[in-house]
N, C-alpha and C positions, 0 to 999 in steps of 0.2 A: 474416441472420446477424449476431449481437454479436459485435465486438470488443472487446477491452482491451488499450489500449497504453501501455505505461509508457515513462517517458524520465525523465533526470535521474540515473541513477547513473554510478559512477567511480571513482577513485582518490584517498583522501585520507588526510592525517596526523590521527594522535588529536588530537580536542581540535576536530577541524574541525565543516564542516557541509556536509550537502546537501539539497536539497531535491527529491525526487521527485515527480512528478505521473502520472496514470492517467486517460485520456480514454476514456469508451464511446462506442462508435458503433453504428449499425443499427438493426434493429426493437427501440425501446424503449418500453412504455406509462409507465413508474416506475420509480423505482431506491429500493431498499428501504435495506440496509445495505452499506455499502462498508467496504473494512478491505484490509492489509496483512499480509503472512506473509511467514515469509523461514524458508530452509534454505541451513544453512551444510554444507559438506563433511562427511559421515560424520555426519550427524545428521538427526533427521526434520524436517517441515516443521514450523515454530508461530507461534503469533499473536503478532503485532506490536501492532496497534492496530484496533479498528474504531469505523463513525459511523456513526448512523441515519440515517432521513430526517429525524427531529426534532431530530436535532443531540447527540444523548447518543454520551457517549464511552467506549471500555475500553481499556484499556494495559494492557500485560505490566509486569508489576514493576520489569522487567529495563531496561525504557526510560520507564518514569516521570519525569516532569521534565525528560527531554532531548527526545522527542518528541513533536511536535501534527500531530494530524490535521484537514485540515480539507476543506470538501466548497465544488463549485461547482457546484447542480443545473442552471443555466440553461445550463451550457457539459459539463455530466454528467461532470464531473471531481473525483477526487480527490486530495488531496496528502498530502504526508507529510514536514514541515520534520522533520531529524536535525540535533541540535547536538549538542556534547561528544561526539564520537563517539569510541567505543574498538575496538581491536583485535578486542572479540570482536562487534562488530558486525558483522564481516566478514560476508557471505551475498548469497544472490539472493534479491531480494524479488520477492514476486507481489502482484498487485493484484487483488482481486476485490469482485465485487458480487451483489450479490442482485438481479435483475433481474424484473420483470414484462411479460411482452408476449405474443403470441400463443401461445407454447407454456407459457403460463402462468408460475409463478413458478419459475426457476432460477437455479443457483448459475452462475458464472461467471470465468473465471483468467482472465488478462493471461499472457504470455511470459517474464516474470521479466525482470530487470536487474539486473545484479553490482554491489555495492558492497564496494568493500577500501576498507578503515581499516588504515593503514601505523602500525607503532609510533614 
């Protein structure tokens, strides 16, 4: 059985930062692409940021410049440094990955973790 466990969010003022993290555990042969979503109240869920195994990056427009992704395959963790954060950052972000292992290649979500950004 994969898990994805995220830790690191909270309550902070604009302008701050937090830094998320996202550990897999279980049967894992590879981990393909890792990345972040987040859904804020009354809205759908969307991309935040993701990272290959090669280390290529995509960001949402929206957090361009404020946010880095970065990946630790030897510990199968991913992060997610948030600087300048604004109000409308506000949301739970989920953690997922693209996994490979016994039942072949699947998508996989983390539990989500609240992050408020206070004005």
């Amino acid at each position: 059985q994969v898990q994805l466990v995220e830790s690191g969010g909270g309550l902070v003022q604009a302008g701050g930062s937090l830094r998320l993290s996202c550990a897999a555990s279980g049967s894992i042969f590879s981990i393909n692409a890792m990345g972040w979503y987040r859904q804020a109240p009354g809205k759908q869920r969307e991309l935040v940021t993701t990272i290959t195994n090669g280390g290529n990056t995509n960001y949402a427009d929206s957090v361009k410049g404020r946010f880095t992704i970065s990946r630790d395959d030897a510990k199968k963790t991913v992060f997610l440094q948030m600087n300048s954060l604004k109000p409308e950052d506000t949301a739970v972000y989920y953690c997922n990955a693209l996994l490979h292992n016994e039942m072949g290649y699947r998508n996989y979500w983390g539990q989500g973790t609240q992050v408020t950004v206070s004005s």
